[in-house]
N, C-alpha and C positions, 0 to 999 in steps of 0.2 A: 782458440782464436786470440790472435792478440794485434792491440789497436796502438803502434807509434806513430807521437808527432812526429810531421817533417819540420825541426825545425828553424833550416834556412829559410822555411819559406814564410814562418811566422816573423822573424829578423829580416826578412825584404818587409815583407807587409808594413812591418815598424817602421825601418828606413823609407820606403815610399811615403809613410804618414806622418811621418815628423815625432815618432811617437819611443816613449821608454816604456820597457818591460813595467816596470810600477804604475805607469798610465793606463798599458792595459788591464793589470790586473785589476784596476777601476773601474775599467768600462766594462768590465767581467763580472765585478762586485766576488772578488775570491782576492786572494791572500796572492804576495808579490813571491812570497818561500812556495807555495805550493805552485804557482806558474813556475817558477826558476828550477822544481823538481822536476814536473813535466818536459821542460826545455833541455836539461840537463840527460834525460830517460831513467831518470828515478823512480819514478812513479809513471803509471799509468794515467793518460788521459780519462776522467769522468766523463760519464753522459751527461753530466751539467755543462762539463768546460766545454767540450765538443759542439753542443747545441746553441751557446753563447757565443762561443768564436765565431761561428757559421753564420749567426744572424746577425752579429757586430759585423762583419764583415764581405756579407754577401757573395762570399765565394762556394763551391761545392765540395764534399768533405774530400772528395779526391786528391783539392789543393793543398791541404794542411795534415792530411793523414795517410797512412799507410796501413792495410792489414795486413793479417797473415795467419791463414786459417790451421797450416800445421802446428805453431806454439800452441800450447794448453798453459791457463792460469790458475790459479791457488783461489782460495777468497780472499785472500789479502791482496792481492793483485801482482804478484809475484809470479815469476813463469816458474813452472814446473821443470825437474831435471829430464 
């Protein structure tokens, strides 16, 4: 299984709120490089950033994420070949 942000929809959510990537990374309380990883799909979303966006935000994870249960991931969080 593997968990991508969508994220134009994180980039409206900012535009709707007047808000910078570094802002949110604020209101996240995580690092502006590790949002900018997740944004980019460098990285994996955590089940920390997941459950903070969601509640900063009151949307449902539908809005901000996409699964996909055929990928398989490593422990590192890297998909499998």
């Amino acid at each position: 299984m593997s968990i991508e942000v969508k994220a134009e929809k994180v980039r409206e959510y900012l535009r709707e709120n007047g808000l910078k990537l570094k802002e949110l990374a604020k209101a996240l309380e995580m690092s502006n490089a590790y949002i900018s990883l997740i944004m980019h799909r460098k990285r994996k979303p955590s089940s920390r950033f997941i459950a903070r966006l969601l509640s900063l935000t009151g949307k449902p994870f539908e809005h901000f994420f996409d699964v996909d249960f055929a990928k398989k991931q490593n422990r590192e969080g890297g998909e499998e070949q």
